[in-house]
C-alpha positions as CSV (number, residue, x, y, z in Angstrom):
1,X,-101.9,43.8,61.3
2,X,-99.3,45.6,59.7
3,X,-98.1,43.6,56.1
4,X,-94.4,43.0,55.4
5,X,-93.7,45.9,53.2
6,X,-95.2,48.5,55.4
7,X,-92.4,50.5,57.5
8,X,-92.6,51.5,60.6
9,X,-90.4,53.2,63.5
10,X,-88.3,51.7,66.0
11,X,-87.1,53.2,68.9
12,X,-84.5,51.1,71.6
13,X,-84.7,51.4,75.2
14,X,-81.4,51.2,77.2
15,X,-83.4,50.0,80.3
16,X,-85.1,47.5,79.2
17,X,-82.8,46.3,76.2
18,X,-85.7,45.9,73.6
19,X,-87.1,47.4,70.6
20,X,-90.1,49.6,71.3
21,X,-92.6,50.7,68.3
22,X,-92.0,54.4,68.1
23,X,-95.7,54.7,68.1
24,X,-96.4,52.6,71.2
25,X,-94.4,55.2,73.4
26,X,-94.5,58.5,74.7
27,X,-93.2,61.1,72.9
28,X,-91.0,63.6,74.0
29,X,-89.1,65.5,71.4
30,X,-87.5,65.1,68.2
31,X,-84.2,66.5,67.4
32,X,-81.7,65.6,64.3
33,X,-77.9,64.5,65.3
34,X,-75.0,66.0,63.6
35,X,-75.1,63.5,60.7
36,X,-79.1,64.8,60.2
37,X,-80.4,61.3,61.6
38,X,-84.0,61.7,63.5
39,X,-83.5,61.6,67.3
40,X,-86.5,60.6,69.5
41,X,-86.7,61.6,73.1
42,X,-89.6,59.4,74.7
43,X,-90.9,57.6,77.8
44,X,-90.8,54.3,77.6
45,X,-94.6,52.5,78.8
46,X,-92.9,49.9,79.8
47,X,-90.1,50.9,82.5
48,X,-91.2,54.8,82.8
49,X,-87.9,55.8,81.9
50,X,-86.6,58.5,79.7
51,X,-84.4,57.7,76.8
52,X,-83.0,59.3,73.7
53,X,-82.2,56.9,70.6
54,X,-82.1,57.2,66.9
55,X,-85.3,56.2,64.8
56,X,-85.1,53.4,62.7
57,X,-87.3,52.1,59.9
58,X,-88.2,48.7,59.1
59,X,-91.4,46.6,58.3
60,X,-90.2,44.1,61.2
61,X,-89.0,45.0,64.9
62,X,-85.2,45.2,64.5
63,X,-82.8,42.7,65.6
64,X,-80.2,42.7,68.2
């Protein structure tokens, strides 16, 4: 079980509207975005679709 200060990376899926655990997914590609933000290309397990979102880091899934 992950403890409260550990991070991990977040990726959201447009199709299914929920966070997915960057590491639960299947990766793609990795690019940076003009403000040098990581961008992760990845195949959702869930709905087997592609989608490309910006990483975030947190210690719980993100809100919203």
């Amino acid at each position: 079980m992950t403890g409260y200060g550990t991070l991990r990376n977040w990726v959201w899926c447009e199709d299914c509207l929920e966070w997915k655990d960057a590491d639960e997914v299947s990766f793609v590609g990795i690019e940076e975005d003009s403000y040098g933000k990581d961008v992760l290309t990845f195949d959702c397990d869930k709905c087997k679709n592609e989608n490309k979102n910006n990483i975030v880091s947190s210690p719980t899934r993100p809100r919203g």
